[in-house]
Backbone as numpy.savetxt, mean C-alpha at the origin, in Angstrom:
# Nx Ny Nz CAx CAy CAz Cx Cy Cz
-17.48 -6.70 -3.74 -16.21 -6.78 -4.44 -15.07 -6.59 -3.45
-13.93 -7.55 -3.43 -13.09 -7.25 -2.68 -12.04 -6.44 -3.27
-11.24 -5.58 -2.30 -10.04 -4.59 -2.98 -8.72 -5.34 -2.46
-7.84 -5.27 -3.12 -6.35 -5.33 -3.07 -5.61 -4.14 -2.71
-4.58 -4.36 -1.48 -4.38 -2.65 -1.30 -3.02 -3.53 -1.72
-2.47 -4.51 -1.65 -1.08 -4.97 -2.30 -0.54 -4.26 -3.55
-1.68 -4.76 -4.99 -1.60 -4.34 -6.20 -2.08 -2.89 -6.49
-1.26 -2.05 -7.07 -1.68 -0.89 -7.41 -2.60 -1.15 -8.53
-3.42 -0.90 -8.29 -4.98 -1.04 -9.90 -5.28 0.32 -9.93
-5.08 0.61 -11.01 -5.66 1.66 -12.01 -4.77 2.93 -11.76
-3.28 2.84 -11.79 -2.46 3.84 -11.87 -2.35 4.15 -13.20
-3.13 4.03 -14.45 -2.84 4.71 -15.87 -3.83 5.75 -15.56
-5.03 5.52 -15.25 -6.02 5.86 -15.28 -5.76 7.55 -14.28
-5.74 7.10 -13.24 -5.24 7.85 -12.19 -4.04 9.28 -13.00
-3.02 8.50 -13.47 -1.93 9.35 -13.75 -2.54 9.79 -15.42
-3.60 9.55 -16.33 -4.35 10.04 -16.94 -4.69 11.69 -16.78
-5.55 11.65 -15.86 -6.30 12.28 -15.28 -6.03 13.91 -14.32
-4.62 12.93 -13.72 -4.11 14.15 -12.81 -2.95 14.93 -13.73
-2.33 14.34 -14.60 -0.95 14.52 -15.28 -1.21 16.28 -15.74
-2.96 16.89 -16.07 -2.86 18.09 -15.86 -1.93 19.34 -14.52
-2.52 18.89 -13.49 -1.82 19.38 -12.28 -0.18 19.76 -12.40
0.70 18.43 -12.84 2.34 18.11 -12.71 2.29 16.81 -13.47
3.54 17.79 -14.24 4.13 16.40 -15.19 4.74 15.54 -14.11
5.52 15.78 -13.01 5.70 14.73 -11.91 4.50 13.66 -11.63
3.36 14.01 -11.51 2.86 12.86 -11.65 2.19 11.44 -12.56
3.78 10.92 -12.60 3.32 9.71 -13.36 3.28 8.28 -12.75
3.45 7.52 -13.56 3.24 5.88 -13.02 4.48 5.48 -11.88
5.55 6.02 -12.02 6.92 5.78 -11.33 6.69 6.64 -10.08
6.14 7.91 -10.35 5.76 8.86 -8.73 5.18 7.68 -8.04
4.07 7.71 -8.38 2.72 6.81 -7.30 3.57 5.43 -6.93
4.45 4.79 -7.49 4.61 3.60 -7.82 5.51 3.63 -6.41
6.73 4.61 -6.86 7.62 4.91 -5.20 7.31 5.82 -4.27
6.09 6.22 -4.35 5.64 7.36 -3.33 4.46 6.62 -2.67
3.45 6.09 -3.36 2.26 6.05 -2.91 1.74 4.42 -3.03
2.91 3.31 -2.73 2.48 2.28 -2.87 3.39 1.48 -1.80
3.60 0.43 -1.61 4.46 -0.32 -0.76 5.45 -1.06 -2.11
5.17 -0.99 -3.51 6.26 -1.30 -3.81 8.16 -1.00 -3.50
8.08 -0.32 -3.03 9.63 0.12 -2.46 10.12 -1.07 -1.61
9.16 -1.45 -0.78 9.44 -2.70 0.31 9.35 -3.70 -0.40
8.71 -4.46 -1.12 8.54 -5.20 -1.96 10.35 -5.16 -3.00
10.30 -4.49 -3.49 11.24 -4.10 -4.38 12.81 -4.99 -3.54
12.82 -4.69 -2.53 13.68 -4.90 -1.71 13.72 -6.42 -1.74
12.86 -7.29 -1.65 12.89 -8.49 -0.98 12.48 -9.73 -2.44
12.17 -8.47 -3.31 11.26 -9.40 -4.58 11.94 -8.92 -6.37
13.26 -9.51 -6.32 13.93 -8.68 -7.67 12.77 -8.97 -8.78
11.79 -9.88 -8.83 11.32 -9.84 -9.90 10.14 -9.23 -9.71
10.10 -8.59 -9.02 8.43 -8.04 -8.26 7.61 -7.46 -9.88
7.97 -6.95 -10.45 7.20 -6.39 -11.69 7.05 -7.33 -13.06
7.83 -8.58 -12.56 7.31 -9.72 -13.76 5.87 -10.03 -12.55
5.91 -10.69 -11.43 4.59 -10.71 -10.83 3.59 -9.75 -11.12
4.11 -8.22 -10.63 3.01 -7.37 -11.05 1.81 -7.50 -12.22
2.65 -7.75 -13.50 2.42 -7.81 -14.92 1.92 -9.11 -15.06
2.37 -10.18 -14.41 1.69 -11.32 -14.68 -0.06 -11.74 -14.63
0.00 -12.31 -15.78 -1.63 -12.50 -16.13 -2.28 -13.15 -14.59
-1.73 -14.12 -14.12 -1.82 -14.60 -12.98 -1.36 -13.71 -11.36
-1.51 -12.35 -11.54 -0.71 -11.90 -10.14 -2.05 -12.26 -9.06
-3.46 -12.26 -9.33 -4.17 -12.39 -8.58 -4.06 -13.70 -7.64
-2.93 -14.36 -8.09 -2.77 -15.82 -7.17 -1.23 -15.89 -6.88
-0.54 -14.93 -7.01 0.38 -14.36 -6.48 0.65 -13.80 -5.30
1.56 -14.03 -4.24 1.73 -12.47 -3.38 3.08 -12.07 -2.74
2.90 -10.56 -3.25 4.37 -10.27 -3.62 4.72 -10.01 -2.29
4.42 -10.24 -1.48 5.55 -10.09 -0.13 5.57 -11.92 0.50
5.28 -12.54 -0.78 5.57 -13.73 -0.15 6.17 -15.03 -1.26
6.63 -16.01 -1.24 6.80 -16.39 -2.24 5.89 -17.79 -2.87
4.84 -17.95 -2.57 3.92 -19.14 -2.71 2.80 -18.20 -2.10
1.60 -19.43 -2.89 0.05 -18.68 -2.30 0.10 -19.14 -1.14
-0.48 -17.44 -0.41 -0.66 -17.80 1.04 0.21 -18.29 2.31
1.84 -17.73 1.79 3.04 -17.69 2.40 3.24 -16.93 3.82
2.71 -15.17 2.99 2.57 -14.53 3.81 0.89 -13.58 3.64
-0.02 -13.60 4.54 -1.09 -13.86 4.40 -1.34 -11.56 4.56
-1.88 -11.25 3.03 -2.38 -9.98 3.08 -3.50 -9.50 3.75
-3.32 -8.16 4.34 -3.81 -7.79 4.64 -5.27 -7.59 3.80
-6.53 -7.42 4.56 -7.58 -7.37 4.41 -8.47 -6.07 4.44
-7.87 -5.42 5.28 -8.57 -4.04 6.21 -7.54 -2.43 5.89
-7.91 -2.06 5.84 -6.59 -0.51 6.03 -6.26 -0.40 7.22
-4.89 -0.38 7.87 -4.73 -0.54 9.42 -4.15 1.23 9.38
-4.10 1.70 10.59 -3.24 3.17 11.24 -3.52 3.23 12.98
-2.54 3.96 12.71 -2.27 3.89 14.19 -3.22 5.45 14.80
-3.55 5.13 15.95 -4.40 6.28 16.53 -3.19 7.40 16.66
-2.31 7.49 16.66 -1.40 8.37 17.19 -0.84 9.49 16.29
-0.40 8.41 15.31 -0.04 9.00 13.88 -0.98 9.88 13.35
-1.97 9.60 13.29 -3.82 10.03 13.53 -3.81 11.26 13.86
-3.47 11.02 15.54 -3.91 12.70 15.51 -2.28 13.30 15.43
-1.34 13.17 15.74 -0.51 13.78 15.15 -0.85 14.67 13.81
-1.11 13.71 12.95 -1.36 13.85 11.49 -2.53 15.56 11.51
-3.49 15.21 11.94 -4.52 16.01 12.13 -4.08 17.20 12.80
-3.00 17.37 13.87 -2.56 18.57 14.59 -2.02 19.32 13.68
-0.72 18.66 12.67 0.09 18.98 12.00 -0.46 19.66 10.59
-1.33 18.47 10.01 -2.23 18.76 8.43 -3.17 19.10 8.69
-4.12 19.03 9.62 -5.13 19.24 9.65 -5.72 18.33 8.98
-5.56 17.13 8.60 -6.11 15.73 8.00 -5.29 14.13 8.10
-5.75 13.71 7.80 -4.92 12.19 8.44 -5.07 11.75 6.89
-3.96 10.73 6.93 -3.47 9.52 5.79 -2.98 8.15 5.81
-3.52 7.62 5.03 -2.66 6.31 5.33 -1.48 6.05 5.14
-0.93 5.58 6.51 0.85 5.39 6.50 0.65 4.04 5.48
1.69 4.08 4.16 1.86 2.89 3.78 2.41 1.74 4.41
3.62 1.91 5.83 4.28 1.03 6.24 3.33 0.31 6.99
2.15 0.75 7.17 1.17 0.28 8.41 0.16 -0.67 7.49
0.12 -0.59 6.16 -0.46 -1.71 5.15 -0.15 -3.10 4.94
1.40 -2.93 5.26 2.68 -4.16 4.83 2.29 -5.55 5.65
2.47 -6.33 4.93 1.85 -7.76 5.53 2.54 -8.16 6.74
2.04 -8.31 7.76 2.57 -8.67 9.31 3.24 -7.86 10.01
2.76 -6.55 9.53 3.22 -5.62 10.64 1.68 -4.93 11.07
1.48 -4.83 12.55 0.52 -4.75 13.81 0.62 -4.01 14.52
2.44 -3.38 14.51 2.29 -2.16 15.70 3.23 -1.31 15.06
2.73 0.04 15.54 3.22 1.16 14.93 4.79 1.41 14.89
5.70 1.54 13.74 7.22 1.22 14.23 7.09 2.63 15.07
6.72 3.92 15.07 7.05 5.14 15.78 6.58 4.81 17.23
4.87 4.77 17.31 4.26 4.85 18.85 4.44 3.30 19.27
5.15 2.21 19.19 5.43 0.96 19.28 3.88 0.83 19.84
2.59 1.13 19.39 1.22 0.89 19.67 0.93 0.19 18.79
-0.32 -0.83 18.87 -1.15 -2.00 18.03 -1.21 -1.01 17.44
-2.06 -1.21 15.86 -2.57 -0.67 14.65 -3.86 -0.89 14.77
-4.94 -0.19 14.55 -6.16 -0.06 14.70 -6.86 -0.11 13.09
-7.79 -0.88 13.28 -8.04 -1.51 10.82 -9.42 -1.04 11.02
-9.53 -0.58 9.55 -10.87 0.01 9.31 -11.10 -1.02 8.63
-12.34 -1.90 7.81 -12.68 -2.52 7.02 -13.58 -2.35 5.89
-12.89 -2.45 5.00 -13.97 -1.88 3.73 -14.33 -2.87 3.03
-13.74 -4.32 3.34 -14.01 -5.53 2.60 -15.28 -6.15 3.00
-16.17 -5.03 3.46 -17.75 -5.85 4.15 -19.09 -6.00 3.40
């Protein structure tokens, strides 16, 4: 099965589940916190008629025709951010900006992006 890291899938479910923890977490948290819609938002006024559309799977919202701008496949991060991340948290995360379609090098360590692949 392949995943979409573009489309947020299964944020009811998700914000279901956790909404015990904090009423802060609902569909609008994850949506501007934990997704690349914000960038999107910017470049795509109708980005949430796509979202919603029965057809978004032949859609892509950082582009405007199929296969405009070609999504990512893999989870990319940068080694740096990495261990930064790990010095600081003591755990690493995925930078969302490092997901965004045609970006390759880290805007902080101006280093390539290094992709894990889960689409195998």
């Amino acid at each position: 099965m392949k995943t979409s890291f573009e489309f947020p899938i299964g944020l009811e479910y998700l914000v279901k589940e956790i909404k015990i923890f904090s009423p802060m977490y609902n569909k609008k948290y994850f949506f501007d916190y934990h997704t690349n819609i914000p960038v999107i938002k910017a470049f795509r006024p109708k980005w949430k008629d796509d979202l919603e559309s029965k057809n978004y799977k032949i859609h892509n919202l950082f582009g405007s025709k199929i296969n405009d701008v070609k999504v990512k496949e893999s989870l990319y991060y940068c080694s740096e951010c990495l261990r930064e991340q790990l010095e600081i948290n003591g755990e690493g995360y995925w930078n969302r900006l490092h997901q965004i379609p045609g970006v390759y090098i880290c805007t902080i360590h101006q280093v390539l992006l290094d992709y894990y692949s889960i689409n195998t």
